[in-house]
Each structure stands twice: as C-alpha cells, then as structure tokens.
matplotlib code that plots the C-alpha trace (Angstrom):
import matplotlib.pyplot as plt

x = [46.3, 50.0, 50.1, 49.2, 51.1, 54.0, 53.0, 52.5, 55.9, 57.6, 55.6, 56.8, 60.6, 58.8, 59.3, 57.1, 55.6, 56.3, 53.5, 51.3, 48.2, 44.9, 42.6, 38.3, 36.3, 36.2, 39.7, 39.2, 36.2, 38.7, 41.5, 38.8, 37.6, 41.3, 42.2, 39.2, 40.1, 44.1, 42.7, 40.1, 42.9, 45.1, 42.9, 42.6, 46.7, 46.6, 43.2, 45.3, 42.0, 39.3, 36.7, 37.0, 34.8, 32.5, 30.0, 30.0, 33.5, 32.7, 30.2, 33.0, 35.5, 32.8, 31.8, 35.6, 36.3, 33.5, 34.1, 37.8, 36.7, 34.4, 36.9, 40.2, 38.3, 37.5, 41.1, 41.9, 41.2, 38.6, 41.4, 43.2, 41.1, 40.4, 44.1, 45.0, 42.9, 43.8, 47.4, 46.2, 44.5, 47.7, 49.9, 47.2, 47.8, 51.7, 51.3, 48.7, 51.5, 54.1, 51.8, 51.1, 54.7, 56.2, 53.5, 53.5, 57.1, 57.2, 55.0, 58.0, 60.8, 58.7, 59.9, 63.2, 62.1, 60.1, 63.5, 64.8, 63.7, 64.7, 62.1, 59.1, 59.2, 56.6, 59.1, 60.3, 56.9, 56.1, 59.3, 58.0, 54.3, 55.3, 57.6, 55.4, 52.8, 55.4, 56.1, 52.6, 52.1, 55.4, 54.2, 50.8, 52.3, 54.0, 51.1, 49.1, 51.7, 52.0, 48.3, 48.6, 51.4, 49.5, 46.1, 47.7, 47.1, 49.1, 50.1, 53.3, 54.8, 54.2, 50.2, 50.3, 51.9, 49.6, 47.0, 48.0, 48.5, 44.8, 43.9, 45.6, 44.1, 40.7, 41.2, 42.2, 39.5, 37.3, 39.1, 38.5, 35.0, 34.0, 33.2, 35.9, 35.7, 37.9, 36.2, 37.9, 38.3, 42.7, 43.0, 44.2, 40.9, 39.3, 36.1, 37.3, 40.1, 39.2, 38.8, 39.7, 36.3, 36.1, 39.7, 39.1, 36.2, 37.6, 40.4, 37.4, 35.9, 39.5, 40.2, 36.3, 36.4, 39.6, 38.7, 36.0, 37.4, 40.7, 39.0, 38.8, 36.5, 39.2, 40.7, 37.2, 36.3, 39.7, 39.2, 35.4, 36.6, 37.5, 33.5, 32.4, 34.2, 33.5, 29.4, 29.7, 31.4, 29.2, 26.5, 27.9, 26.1, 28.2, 29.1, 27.2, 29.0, 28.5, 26.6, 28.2, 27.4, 27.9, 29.5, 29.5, 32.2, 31.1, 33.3, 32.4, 35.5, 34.8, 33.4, 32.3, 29.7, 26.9, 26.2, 28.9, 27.0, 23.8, 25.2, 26.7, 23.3, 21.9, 24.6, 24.1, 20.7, 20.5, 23.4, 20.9, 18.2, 20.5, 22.9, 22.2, 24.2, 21.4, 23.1, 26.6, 27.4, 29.5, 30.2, 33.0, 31.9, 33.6, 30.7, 29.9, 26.4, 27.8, 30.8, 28.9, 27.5, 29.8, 33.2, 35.9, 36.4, 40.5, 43.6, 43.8, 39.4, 40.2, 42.7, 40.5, 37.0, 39.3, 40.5, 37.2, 35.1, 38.2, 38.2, 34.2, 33.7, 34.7, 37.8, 37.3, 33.8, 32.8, 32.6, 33.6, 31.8, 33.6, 31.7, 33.7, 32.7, 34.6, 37.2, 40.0, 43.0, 45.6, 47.1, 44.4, 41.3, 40.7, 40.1, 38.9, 39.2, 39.3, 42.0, 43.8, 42.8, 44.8, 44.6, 43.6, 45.9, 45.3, 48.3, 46.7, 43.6, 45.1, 47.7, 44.5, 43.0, 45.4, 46.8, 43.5, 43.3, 40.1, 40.0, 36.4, 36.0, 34.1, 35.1, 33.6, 34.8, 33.2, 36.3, 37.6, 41.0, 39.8, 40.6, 44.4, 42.3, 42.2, 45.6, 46.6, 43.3, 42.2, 42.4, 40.0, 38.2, 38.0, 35.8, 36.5, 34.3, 35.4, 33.7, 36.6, 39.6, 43.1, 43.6, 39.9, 38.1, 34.5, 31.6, 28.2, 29.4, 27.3, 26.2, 22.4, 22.6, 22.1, 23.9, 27.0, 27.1, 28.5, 26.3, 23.0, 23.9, 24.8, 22.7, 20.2, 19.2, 21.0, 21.4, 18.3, 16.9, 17.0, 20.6, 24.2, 27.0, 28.3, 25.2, 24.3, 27.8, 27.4, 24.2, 25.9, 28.7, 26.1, 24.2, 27.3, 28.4, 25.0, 25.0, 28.6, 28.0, 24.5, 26.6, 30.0, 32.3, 35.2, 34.5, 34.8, 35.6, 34.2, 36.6, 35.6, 37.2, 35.2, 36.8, 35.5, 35.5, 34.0, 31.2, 30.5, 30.0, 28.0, 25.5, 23.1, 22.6, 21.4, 19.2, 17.5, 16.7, 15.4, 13.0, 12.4, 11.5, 9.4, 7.3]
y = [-3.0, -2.8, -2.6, -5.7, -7.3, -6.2, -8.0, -10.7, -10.9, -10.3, -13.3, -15.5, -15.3, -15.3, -12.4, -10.0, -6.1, -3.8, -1.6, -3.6, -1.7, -2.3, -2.9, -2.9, -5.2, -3.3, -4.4, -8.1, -7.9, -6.9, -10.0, -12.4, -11.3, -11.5, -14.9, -16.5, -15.0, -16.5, -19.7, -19.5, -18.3, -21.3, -23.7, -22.7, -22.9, -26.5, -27.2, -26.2, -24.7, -23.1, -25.6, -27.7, -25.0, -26.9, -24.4, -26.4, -25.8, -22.0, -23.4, -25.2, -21.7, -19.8, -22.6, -23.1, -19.7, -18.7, -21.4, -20.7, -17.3, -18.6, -21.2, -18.4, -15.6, -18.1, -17.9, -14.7, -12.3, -9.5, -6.5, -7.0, -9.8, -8.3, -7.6, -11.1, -12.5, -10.5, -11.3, -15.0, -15.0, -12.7, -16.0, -18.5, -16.7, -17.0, -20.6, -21.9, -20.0, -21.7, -24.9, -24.7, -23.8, -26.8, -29.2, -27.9, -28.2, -31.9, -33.2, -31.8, -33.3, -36.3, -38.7, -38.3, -37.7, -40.8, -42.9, -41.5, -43.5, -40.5, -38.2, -41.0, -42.0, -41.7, -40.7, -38.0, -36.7, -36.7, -34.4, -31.9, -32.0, -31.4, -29.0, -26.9, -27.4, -26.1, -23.3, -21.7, -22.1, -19.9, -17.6, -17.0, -16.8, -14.0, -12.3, -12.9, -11.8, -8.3, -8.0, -8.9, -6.4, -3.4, -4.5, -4.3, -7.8, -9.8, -13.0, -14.8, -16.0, -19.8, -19.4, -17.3, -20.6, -23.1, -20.9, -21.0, -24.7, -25.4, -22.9, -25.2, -28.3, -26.6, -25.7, -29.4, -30.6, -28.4, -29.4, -32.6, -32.5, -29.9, -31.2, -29.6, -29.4, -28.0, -24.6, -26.3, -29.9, -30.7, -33.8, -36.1, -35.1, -38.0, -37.3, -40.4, -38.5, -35.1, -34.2, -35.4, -37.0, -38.8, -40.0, -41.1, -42.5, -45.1, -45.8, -46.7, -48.8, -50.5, -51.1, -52.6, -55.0, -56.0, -56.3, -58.3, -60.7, -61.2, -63.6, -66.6, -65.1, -64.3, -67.7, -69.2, -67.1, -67.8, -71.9, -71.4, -69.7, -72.8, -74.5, -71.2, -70.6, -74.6, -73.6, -70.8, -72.8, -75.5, -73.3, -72.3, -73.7, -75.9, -74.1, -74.7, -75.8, -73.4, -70.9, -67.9, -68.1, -65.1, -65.5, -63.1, -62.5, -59.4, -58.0, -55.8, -54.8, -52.5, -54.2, -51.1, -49.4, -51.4, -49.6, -51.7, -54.3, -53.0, -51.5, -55.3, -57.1, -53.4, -54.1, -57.5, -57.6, -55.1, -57.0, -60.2, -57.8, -57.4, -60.5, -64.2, -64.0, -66.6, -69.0, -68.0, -65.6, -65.6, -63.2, -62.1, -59.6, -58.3, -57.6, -58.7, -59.8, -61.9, -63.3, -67.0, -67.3, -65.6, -66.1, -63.0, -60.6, -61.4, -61.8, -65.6, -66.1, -63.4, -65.9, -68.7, -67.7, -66.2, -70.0, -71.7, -69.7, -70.4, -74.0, -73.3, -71.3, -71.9, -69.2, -69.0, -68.4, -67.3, -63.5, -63.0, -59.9, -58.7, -56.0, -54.5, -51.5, -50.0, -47.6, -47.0, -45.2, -44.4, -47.6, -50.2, -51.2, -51.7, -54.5, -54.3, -57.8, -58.9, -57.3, -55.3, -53.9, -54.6, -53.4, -55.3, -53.7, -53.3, -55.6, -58.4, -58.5, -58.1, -61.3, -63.5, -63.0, -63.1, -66.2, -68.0, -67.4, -65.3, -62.7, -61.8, -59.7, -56.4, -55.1, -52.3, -50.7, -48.4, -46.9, -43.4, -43.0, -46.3, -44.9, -47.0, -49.9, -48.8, -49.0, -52.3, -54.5, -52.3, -54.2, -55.4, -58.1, -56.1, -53.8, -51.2, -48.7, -46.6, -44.6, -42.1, -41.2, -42.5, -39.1, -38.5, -39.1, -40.8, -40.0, -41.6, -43.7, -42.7, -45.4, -44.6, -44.6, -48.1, -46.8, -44.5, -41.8, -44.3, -46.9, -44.7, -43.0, -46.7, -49.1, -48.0, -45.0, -46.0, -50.1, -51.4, -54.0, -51.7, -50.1, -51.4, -50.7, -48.1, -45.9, -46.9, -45.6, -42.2, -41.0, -42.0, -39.7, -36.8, -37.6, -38.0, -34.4, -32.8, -34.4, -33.3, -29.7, -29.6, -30.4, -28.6, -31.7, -31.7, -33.9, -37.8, -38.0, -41.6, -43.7, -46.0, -48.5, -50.4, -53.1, -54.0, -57.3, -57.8, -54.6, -57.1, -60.1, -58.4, -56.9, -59.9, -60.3, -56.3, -57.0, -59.5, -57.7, -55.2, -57.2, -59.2, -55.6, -54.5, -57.4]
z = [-4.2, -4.7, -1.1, -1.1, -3.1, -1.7, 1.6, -0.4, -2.4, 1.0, 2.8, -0.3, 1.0, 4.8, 5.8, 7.3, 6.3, 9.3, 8.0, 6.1, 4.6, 6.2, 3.1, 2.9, 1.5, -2.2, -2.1, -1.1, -4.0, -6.8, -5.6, -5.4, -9.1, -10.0, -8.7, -10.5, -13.5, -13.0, -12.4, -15.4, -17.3, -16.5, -17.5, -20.7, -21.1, -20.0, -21.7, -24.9, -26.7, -25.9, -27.1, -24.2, -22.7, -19.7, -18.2, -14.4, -14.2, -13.5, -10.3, -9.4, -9.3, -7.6, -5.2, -3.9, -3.6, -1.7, 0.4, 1.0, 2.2, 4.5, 5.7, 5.7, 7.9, 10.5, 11.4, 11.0, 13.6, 12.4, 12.2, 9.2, 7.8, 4.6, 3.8, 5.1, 2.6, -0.2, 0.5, 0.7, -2.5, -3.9, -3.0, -4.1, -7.8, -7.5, -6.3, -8.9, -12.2, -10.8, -10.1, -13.7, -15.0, -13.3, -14.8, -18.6, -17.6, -16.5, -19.8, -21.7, -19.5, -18.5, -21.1, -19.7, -15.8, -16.0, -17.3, -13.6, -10.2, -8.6, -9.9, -10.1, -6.6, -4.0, -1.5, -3.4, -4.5, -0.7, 0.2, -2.9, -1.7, 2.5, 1.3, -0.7, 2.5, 4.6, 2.3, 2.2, 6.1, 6.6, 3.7, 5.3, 9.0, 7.7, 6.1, 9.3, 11.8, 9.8, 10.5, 14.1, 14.2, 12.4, 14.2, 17.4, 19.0, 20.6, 19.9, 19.6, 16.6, 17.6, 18.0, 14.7, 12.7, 14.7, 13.4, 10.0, 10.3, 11.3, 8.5, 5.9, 7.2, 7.2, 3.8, 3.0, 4.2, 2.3, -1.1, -0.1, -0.1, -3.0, -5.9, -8.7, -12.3, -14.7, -16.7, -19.3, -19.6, -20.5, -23.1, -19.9, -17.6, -16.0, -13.9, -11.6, -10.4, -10.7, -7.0, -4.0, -2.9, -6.2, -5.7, -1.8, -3.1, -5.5, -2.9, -0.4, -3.2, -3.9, 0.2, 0.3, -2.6, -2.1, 1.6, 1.0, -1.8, 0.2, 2.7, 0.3, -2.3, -4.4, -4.5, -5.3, -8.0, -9.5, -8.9, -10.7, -13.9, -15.8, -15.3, -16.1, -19.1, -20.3, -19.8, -22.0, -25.1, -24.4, -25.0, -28.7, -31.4, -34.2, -37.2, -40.7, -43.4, -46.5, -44.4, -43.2, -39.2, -36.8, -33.7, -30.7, -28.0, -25.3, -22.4, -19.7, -17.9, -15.2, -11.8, -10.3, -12.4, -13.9, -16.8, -18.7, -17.8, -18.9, -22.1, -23.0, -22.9, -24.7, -27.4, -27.9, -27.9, -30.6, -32.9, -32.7, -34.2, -37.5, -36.9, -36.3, -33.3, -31.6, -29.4, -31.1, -28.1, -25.3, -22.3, -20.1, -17.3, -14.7, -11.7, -8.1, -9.2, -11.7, -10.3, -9.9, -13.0, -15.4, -16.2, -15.7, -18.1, -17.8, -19.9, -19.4, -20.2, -23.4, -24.8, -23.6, -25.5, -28.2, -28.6, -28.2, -30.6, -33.1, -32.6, -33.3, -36.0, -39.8, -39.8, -43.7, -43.9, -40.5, -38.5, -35.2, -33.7, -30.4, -28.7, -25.6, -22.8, -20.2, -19.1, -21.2, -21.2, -23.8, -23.2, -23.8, -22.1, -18.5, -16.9, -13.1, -12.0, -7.9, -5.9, -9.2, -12.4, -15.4, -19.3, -22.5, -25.0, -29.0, -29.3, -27.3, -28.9, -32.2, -31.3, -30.2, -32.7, -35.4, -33.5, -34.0, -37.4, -37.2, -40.1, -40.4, -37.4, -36.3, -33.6, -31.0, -28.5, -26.2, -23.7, -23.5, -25.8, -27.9, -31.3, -30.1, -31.4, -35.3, -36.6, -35.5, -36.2, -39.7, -42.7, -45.3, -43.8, -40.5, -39.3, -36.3, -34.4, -31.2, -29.0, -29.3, -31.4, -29.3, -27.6, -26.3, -23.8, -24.3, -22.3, -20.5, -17.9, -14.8, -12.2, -13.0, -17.0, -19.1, -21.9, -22.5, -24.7, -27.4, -26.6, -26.9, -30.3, -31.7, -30.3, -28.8, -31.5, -34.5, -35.3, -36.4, -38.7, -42.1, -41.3, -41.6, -39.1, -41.6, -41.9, -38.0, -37.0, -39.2, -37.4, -33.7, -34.3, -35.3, -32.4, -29.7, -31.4, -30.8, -27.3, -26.3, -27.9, -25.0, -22.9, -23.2, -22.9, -25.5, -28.6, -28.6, -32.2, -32.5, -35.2, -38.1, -40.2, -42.8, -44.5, -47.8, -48.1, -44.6, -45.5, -48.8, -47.0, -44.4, -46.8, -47.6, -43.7, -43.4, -46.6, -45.1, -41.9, -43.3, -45.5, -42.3, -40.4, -43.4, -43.0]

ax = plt.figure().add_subplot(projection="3d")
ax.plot(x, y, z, "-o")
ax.set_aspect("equal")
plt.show()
C-alpha cells in the first residue's frame, strides 16, 4: 500500500512512477474502506459534534463510492486498473483534507475575506474551481500514464489526458445526479443545496418562474396588489369597545412548496379554535395558485396589513397574533416573491409593529434559524415562539407534507380548546425532540418567550375554551 501512495504523492506534483506497483483487488478493498472512513471522519470535524449523526448520510458514502468505481474503471484500461484506482482514491483523500482545511480555514478568515472584492468574486472563485479541475486531471494523467507504462500499452501522453478529462466529466456528471447527504449534518446544512441535482433543480425552478412571470405576469400581479390588499381589510371586522378582540395576520413566504401554504390555513384554523380570530384575519401568501386572489406576502403588503390592522384594532386593549411559515436563514425570513426572493428581518417586523403602536402581540414563526426573532420582539406584553433557536435548522418542509415538523407538534397535536400557548408549546418541543431523535437530524431547539402581562390577558380566552370544549 505504500507503494501506492508513493504514486500518488508523486502524481500530486505531476509527475509520473517509472515503476509503479501493480496492486489486486484486496488492495483496492482496503483504499476504498479508507477513503470512506476520511470522508466520514471529516464530517464529523465540520459537523463540530457528533450528535449531528444522520444514518442516510452513510447510503449516501457507500452509494457515491461505488458508483465512482464503476464510473473510474470505465476509463482505465484493465492492466493496472486496480492501482489506478487506489492511487485515485489516495488523491481523493489528499484533496477532500485540504478541501476541508481551506474551508474551516475561510470561516475563520471570512469576516475579513468577505470585506475584500477580490476574494468574493465569481470570477475569482471560477479561476480557483478550473484550477483545482485542472490540477486533478494532470494528477490522475500521471497516475494513469505510470500504469500504461508498467502495463505495457501504448498510448501517447495526449490520449492519456483526454482520457482523464472524459473521466472527470463522467464523474461530474455522476455527482450531479446522486443524491448526497452529509453522515453528519454541519450547523449551516441546508437540504436545498445539498447536492448538485437539488441545486440545478432550484435554478430550473428560478429560470421557469421567472420565465414565465417575465412576460407581463409580473407587472400584473404587482398592479393587483393594492385591490387585493383593500379586500382583505375590508373584510376585518370593527373593533369592540371594552372587549378585548383578537386579530390575526398569517404569511406564507415560500412560492415553491405548498406546505407553507397548507400549514398557514392548519395554523390558523387551529388559533380560531382557542382565539376569536373570526373574521379578524388577514393573509399574505406567496403561491402561483393564489397569486389572483391573495395579496403578496412582501415587504411593502407587511407594512401595509401591519398599518391596516393598526388603524383597526384598539392598540391598548387589543392582540395582534402574527403567525408566519417559510424558509429562514440566519438573517430573517424568506420571502420568495415573482422574479427574486428577499428576507423579512427581526428588525422589520419589530419596526412595524412597534411603529404602529401594537404592543399586545404573539408572534410565531415557523423558519429554520428563527430563534433571531426572540431578542428583539420579547418583552412583557409579547409573546414569541420559534420553530428553532437562531443557529438551527428547523425541519418538515417536504412538498408532500401539510405540516412541518413545528407545525405538527404545535398545531396540529398540541393547541387545543383546553391548553394555552405555553403548555401547547411545552409538549411540541417534546414531540419535535422525539421526532428529530427517529430521525437522526440535529436538534431544532424550538424557543419561547412568554410575556406576563400578555400570558394574563390571554388567560380568560383559554378558560373559556376549554369550558366551551367540555361542553
């Protein structure tokens, strides 16, 4: 084996072995073992503990390296092919340590990098990614022209690169289209852009939208918002004088996968079984199917319906509940709107609604890294619930489900007629824990903040549920 790595080392600097070694398959066994390992291993280190163990990520490390086999000994001639590709999986382990190095590297230097055009522009990422292309095609030229050499053949030097060219593409293409999850899952993973197919497929689901809202619809939809947004105040019912009334604001903010939707009219369905939310409620959705009929879930119709329940409500005496589902990341809330996608940030929300005047509030937010939304809105007349803590990730947004992980454990299992957000909230984060522990994801760690004098004035509303629901 240190044979082998010898040819290796000397393909590195591209230069060739005049007498390779010509290795059996036992050998090729024990650098495949060894490679999976490295790359399990490396995980880990970027993962930073190992509680963000996720089972599928080993089928994902098994699948890709028995397919990169496959794929590599298609283009190696049959003498030396087991040597070639224990050389090739010899430089794959040298390549992913220094991948690694140069990335644990970067999140040290990046606040400083990232201050420097130089370093954060797509021209200079492209030089580093064709270099490091060109790099591993003149490594493994090397280690395949020592095999011609040993084996006999004969084939010149040019053929021997093309080769090595088409088995780099090949092996592109095969990234592309494996499905590839992390063994164990680092605090920034996002399943959207964890492989190549997931990330060609959002780009194809960008390019199509935007193709298809570019002719006109765009302008449209923008020209409809303000009759949209005027139907669903309209709708509001007058506040009561001396009664405390309940109104409703729900936002959906990501176009693409309807189980925001679904979860909105979930959550809001099951508040109006323990608040009189009844013809108090308005909605902001970002979805093709209700582009006509709903207004935008955008900065300018957030400020808007912000304004318009204000002008509403009894500021004093009323409670604003604002229920919100989507994406997140650990800047603020995403917002896919036609032809961009744009964030609603703790900040925002906090200045509209602190600009309005609107102090009783609860507010919910189902988005990965949505614990950002505590520290700014928490006070005593507020209350706060996240689907995650402001470095986490939450999970449950599938195409096929009607309810995130969040969404489930709160609404759909938890709130009802009998239980207040506090108790409701306690049993989602011990079911979201049970759930994520099945399934080997890292832990959500859903945040609360209760405000007492909002929990107070709360209270007689819960009471009477429940005596309504015991009836």
């Amino acid at each position: 084996m240190w044979r082998v790595f010898k040819l290796a080392a000397r393909a590195v600097v591209w230069r060739t072995t005049p007498d390779p070694p010509l290795v059996g398959l036992p050998v090729l066994v024990g650098f495949t073992i060894m490679v999976a390992a490295v790359r399990v291993a490396l995980q880990l280190l970027a993962a930073g503990s190992w509680h963000a163990f996720n089972p599928y990520g080993l089928n994902a490390v098994v699948a890709w390296i028995a397919l990169e086999l496959a794929v590599a000994a298609l283009f190696v001639r049959p003498a030396g092919r087991a040597t070639a590709l224990s050389a090739l999986f010899v430089l794959s382990i040298l390549a992913d340590i220094a991948s690694t190095a140069i990335k644990l590297g970067f999140a040290l230097l990046a606040p400083a990098a990232a201050q420097n055009e130089f370093w954060t522009s797509a021209i200079t990422g492209g030089v580093i990614y064709a270099a490091a292309v060109a790099w591993w095609v003149g490594a493994m030229s090397c280690v395949v022209q020592s095999c011609v050499v040993q084996s006999l053949e004969s084939q010149s030097r040019l053929r021997v690169v093309g080769r090595v060219a088409a088995l780099w593409a090949a092996l592109f293409v095969a990234n592309a289209l494996v499905p590839h999850a992390p063994v164990f899952l680092p605090p920034d993973f996002d399943a959207r852009s964890a492989n190549w197919w997931e990330v060609f497929y959002a780009y194809y689901q960008e390019k199509n939208g935007v193709a298809r809202a570019s002719l006109g619809e765009i302008a449209r939809i923008e020209k409809a918002q303000p009759a949209l947004l005027q139907t669903e105040v309209a709708r509001l019912a007058p506040q009561r004088k001396g009664v405390t009334d309940i109104y409703a604001l729900g936002i959906a903010g990501w176009a693409d996968q309807d189980v925001f939707v679904k979860e909105l009219d979930g959550g809001l369905e099951t508040i109006a079984s323990v608040l009189p939310i009844k013809d108090r409620t308005m909605r902001l959705i970002n979805h093709r199917e209700t582009a006509g009929a709903v207004p935008l879930a955008n900065l300018a119709n957030f400020a808007a319906a912000v304004h318009a329940i204000g002008g509403v409500m009894d500021k004093d005496e009323d409670v604003l509940v604002l229920l919100m589902t989507s994406h997140g990341e650990q800047t603020g809330f995403a917002l896919q709107v036609p032809g961009s996608t744009i964030e609603l940030t703790p900040q925002q929300i906090t200045s509209a609604l602190d600009g309005e005047g609107i102090k009783n509030r609860v507010v919910i937010v189902s988005a990965c890294y949505s614990g950002i939304f505590l520290p700014p809105l928490a006070n005593d007349n507020t209350i706060v619930m996240t689907a995650a803590d402001a470095k986490s990730t939450s999970f449950g947004c599938a195409p096929e489900r009607d309810w995130t992980y969040f969404g489930d454990a709160f609404f759909k299992q938890s709130l009802h007629p009998g239980t207040d957000f506090a108790a409701a909230f306690d049993r989602a984060r011990i079911l979201i824990h049970g759930w994520e522990l099945m399934d080997h994801l890292q832990p959500s760690n859903p945040q609360a903040h209760f405000g007492s004098a909002l929990v107070r004035k709360l209270a007689p509303f819960f009471a009477s549920a429940q005596s309504a629901g015991n009836k």
